[in-house]
MARSE-733776 format. One line per 3 residues: for each residue x, y, z of C-alpha. Coordinates in pm, whole numbers. Layout:
<marzas>
X Y Z  ...
</marzas>
This chain:
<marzas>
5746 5567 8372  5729 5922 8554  6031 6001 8747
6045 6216 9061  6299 6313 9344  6063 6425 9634
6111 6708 9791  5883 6757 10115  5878 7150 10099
6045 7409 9834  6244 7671 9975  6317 8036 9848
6542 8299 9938  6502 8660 9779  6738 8914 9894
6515 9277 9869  6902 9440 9929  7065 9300 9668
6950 9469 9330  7149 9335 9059  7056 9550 8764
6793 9696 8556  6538 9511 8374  6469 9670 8037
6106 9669 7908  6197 9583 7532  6272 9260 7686
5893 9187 7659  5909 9292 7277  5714 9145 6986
5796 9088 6624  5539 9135 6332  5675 9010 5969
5502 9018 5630  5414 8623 5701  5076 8453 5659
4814 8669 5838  4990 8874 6082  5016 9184 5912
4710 9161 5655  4391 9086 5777  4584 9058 6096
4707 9378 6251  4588 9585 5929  4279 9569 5774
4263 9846 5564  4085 10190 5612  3786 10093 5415
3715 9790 5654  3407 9721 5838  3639 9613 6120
3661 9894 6366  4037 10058 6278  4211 10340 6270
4370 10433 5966  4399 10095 5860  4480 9938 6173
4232 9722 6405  4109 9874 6694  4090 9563 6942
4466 9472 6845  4563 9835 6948  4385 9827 7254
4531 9487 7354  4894 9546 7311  4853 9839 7514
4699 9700 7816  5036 9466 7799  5215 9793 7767
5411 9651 7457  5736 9833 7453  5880 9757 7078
5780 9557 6746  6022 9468 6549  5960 9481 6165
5904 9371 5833  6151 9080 5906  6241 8796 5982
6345 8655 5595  6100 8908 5450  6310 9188 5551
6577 9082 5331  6415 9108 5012  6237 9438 5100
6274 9758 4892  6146 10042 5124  6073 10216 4815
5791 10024 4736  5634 10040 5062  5518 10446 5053
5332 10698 4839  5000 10641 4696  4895 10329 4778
4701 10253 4463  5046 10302 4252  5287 10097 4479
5459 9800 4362  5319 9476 4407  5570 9229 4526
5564 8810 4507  5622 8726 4896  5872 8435 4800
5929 8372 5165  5626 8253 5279  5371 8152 5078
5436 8258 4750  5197 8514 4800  5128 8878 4593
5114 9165 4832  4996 9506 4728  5244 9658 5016
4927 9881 5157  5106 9850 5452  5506 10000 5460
5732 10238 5654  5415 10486 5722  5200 10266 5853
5437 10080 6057  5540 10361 6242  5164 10492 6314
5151 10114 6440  5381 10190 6721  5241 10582 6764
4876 10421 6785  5044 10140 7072  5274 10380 7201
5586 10146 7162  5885 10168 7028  6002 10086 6637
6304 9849 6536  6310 9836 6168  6520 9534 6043
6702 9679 5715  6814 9469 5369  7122 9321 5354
7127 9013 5124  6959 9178 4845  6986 9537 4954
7245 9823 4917  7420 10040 5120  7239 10349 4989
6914 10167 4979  6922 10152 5394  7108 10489 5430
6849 10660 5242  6536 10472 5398  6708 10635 5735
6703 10959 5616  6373 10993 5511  6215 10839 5845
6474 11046 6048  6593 11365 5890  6424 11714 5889
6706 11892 5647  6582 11984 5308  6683 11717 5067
6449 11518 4789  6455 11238 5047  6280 11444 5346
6045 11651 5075  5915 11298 4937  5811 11216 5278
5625 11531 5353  5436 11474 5020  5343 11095 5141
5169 11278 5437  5444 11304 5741  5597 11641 5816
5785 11539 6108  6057 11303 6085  5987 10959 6312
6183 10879 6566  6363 10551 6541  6460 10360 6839
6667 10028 6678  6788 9931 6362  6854 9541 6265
7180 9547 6028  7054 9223 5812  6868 8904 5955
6983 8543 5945  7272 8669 5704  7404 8324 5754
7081 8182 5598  6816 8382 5421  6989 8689 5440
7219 8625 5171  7419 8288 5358  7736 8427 5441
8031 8339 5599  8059 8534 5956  8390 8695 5909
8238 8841 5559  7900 8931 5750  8108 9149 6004
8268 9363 5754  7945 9391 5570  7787 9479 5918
8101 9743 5958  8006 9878 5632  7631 9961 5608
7646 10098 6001  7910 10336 5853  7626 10500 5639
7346 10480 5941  7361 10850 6042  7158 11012 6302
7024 11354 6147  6962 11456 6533  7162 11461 6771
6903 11359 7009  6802 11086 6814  7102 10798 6860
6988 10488 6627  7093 10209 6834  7266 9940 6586
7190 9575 6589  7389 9325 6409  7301 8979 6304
7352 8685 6542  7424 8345 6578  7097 8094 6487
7117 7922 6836  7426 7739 6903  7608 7853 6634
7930 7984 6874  8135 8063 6570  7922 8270 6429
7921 8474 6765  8282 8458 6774  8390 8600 6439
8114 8895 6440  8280 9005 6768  8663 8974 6609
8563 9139 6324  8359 9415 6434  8606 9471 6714
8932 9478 6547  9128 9779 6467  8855 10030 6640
8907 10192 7018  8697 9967 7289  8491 10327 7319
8339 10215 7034  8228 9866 7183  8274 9719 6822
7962 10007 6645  7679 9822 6752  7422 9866 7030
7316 9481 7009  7379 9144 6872  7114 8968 6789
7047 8586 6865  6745 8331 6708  6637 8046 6871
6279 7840 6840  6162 7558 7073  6063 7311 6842
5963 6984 6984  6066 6705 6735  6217 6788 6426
6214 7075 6184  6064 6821 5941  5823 6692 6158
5747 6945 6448  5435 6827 6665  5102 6918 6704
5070 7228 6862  4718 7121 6999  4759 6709 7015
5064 6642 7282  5105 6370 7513  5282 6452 7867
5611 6338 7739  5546 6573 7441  5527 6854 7733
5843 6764 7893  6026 6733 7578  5899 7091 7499
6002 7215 7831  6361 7071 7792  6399 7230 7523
6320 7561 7595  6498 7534 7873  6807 7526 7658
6767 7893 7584  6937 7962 7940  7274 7772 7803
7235 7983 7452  7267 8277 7713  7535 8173 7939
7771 8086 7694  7711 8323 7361  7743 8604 7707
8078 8423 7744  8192 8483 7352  8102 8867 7367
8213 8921 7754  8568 8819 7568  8541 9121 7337
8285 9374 7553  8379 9318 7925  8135 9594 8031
7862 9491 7824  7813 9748 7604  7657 9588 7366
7302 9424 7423  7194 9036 7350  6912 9114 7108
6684 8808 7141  6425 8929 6897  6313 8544 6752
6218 8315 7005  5900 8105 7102  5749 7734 7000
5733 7626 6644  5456 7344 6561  5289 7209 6260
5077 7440 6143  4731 7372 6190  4541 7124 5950
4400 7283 5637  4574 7576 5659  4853 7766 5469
5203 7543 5513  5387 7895 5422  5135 8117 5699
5259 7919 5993  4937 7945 6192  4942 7745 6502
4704 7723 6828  4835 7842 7145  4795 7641 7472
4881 7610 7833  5203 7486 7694  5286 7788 7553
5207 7941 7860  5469 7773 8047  5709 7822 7749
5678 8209 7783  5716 8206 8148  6015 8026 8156
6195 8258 7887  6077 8527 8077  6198 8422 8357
6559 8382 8198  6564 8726 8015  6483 8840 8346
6782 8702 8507  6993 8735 8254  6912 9139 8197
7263 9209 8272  7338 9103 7937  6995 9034 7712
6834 9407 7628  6543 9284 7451  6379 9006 7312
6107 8987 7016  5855 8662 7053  5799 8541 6697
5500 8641 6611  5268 8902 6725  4966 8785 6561
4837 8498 6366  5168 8361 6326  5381 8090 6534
5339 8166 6891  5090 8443 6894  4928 8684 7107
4632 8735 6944  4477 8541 6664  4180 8660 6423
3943 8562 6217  3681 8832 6038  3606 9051 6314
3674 8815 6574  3992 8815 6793  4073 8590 7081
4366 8677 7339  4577 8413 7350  4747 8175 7683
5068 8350 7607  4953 8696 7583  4790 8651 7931
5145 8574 8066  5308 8890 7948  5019 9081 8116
5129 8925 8396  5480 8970 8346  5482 9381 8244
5506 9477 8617  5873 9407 8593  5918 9627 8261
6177 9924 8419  6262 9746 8722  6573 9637 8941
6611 9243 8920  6647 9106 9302  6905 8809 9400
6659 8527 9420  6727 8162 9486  6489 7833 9505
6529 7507 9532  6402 7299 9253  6328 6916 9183
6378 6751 8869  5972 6637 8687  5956 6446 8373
5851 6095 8236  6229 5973 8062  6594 6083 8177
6629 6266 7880  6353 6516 7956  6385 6563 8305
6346 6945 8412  6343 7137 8715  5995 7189 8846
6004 7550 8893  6181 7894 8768  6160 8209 8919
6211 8567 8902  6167 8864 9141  6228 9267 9064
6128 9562 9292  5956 9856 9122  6047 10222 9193
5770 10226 9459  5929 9946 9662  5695 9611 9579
5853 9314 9545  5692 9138 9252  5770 8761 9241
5700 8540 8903  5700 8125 8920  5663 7886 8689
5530 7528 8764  5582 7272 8456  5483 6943 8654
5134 6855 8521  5048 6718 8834  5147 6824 9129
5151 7167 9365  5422 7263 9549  5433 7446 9883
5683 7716 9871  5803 7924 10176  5974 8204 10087
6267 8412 10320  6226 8799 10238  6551 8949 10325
6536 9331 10389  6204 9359 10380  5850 9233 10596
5585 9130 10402  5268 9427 10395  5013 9397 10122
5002 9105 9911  4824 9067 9619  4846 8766 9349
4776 8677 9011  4744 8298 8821  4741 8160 8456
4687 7793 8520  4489 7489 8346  4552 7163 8213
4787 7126 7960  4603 7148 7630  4381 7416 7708
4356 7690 7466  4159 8001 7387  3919 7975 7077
3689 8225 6886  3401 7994 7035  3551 7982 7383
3778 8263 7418  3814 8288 7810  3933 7920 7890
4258 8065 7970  4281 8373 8157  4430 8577 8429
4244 8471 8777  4267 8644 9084  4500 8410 9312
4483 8431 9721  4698 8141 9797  4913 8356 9992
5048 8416 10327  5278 8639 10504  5523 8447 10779
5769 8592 11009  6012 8511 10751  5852 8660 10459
5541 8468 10240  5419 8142 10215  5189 7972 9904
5150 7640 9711  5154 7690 9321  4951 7459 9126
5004 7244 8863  5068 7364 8565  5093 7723 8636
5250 8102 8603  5230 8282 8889  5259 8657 8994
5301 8749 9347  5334 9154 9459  5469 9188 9811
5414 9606 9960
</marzas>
């Protein structure tokens, strides 16, 4: 039986004054591991391909994450990352190593694509790099030695090796991951022992330029693992200055929204409405992972210094019949829409503490922006939600309140209606985004600007019904549509979101 508690109008407050921080862009970061199809025959497709590419990489791929401004990828790993040798990723492609992915798949990869590649990836997209290093199986010179040859321009064998593989310069490297999921597939430690481990191989992470700080990020907790949290912290905190905010830039923190079980997952394509809800609930929880993992580290890093690196989230399904159990290719729906929104929504608020966040996976894999086949690609719902969402990438987040009602079809899965976030850019627009999760019903919204009169309005919609998806026979059922549902008032702006629905609102 669906469950309701009316409300005759919604009411919003957003206080144009009140700036409460800055919103960084790596917050709308992606994550690309050696899983399934993402990177091969995904984002690279080899030189020699009748695919339109550049050096390797596809054309239409570049071009999309672009025009979303993508601002970092995070690489090779995920579980792959910890049973990568760097070494076998450069030099002559014809002579390097072939490697037994025993992660996913139990696939043999030639490992065409390695630490050159991936960084012409991000030159070619203009983003950022965060290169997750090997713990579990790795060594302490391994990673300190991978650094130096991306970063250093002294004469060593290190730095003349990579000018023979083809790159004078040395690369600039944004972020390096100390380990992943050390207290799984990264080697299943203890998190006392993966502090000191973390202690140790940041020790050896040297920046060969001064202008070049590697920002350090160590492994986190796998959702509401607290402990975990709160033992890194001691240990990477203890006997140092608080100057040093424990050596690391970021700690990192994985959580998926998996419907049912991780045995049984769902459809990602064949959901019922209470399906929705329960999906919704659960991603929801991400906000509670926040607050209170923030708590842990606020104990230890009062000023936060040191980032909330959310670089795995998104849905987890069944992968789709007849495919690859170990490639994790799944469709991508309105659902999905709604589940980026929302998690955009909290980052947003919660930039104070959460630096950036990596949706697992860019292509192909989980919940993806773009999925291929041959020469075809298709854009999918969630990708059309972070082009809505880049206009806050670099902005100030605004105080915002609204007033919500609780939707669902069982007490367990109740959730509010609606989530919101609002940011002004450096030019002064206000730019609102809104979730609606109720599958049927709109909701009039009047909103108070405070500090501001409503000029120019423009506004932008991803809506549809709940199992829509774009395919390589219909690619455009889901898109971004021009929205004009909106009104300025004395008070500030009035609209009615639709069912089912993110929403982008820009107030001059």
């Amino acid at each position: 039986m669906r469950r309701r508690y009316n409300m005759k109008k919604i009411s919003m407050v957003i206080n144009a004054d009140d700036r409460l921080g800055h919103i960084s862009p790596e917050i709308y970061g992606h994550f690309s591991e050696h899983l399934g199809r993402c990177i091969y025959n995904g984002i690279y497709v080899g030189e020699n391909s009748p695919i339109p590419n550049t050096d390797g990489i596809r054309n239409d791929i570049i071009e999309a994450l672009r025009n979303i401004k993508a601002p970092v990828f995070r690489w090779p790993g995920g579980c792959f990352a910890e049973e990568y040798h760097w070494q076998d990723g450069i030099g002559e492609k014809s002579q390097r190593r072939k490697i037994v992915n025993t992660n996913w798949g139990g696939v043999t990869e030639d490992n065409s694509f390695g630490t050159h590649e991936f960084m012409r990836f991000c030159e070619l997209v203009g983003c950022k790099p965060y290169i997750n290093g090997n713990v579990g199986s790795g060594s302490v010179r391994e990673l300190s030695e991978w650094i130096e040859y991306m970063t250093s321009d002294a004469e060593s064998p290190l730095t003349e090796q990579r000018k023979k593989n083809g790159r004078a310069e040395p690369w600039k490297l944004e972020y390096l991951g100390i380990g992943n999921e050390n207290w799984g597939c990264g080697g299943n430690m203890n998190p006392e022992f993966y502090g000191n481990m973390y202690r140790r191989y940041q020790t050896f992470v040297r920046d060969y330029d001064g202008n070049k700080k590697i920002r350090k990020i160590a492994c986190g907790a796998n959702a509401d693992d607290y402990e975990w949290t709160q033992e890194v912290m001691k240990a990477c905190f203890r006997r140092i200055s608080p100057q040093q905010h424990g050596m690391m830039d970021g700690l990192s923190l994985h959580y998926y929204t998996v419907p049912e079980t991780w045995d049984h997952k769902g459809s990602a394509t064949e959901f019922a409405e209470k399906d929705w809800y329960k999906t919704m609930k659960k991603t929801m929880y991400m906000e509670e992972l926040i607050r209170r993992h923030s708590a842990i580290m606020d104990q230890y890093d009062p000023d936060k210094k040191v980032g909330m690196i959310v670089d795995e989230w998104g849905t987890w399904y069944d992968v789709e019949p007849g495919t690859n159990p170990g490639f994790l290719y799944q469709q991508n729906t309105m659902r999905d829409a709604l589940v980026a929104g929302i998690n955009l929504n909290l980052f947003n608020k919660h930039s104070d503490r959460v630096k950036m966040a990596n949706i697992a996976q860019m292509v192909n894999v989980l919940q993806s922006m773009i999925l291929t086949e041959g020469e075809k690609m298709v854009k999918t719902p969630t990708y059309h939600v972070f082009d809505l969402y880049q206009v806050h990438q670099e902005n100030d987040l605004l105080v915002s309140s609204l007033e919500t009602e609780q939707v669902g079809l069982e007490d367990e899965y109740m959730v509010p209606n609606l989530t919101e976030s609002v940011s002004v850019d450096a030019n002064g627009v206000l730019h609102i985004t809104m979730t609606n999760v109720d599958l049927e019903k709109a909701y009039p919204v009047e909103a108070v600007l405070l500090g501001k009169e409503a000029g120019e309005i423009k506004a932008e919609i991803v809506t549809g019904h709940m199992q829509d998806k774009n395919t390589f026979e219909a690619p455009e059922t889901v898109g971004v549509q021009g929205f004009d549902g909106v009104q300025a008032t004395k008070e500030g702006i009035s609209f009615t979101i639709p069912a089912c629905s993110v929403l982008h609102i820009a107030v001059k």
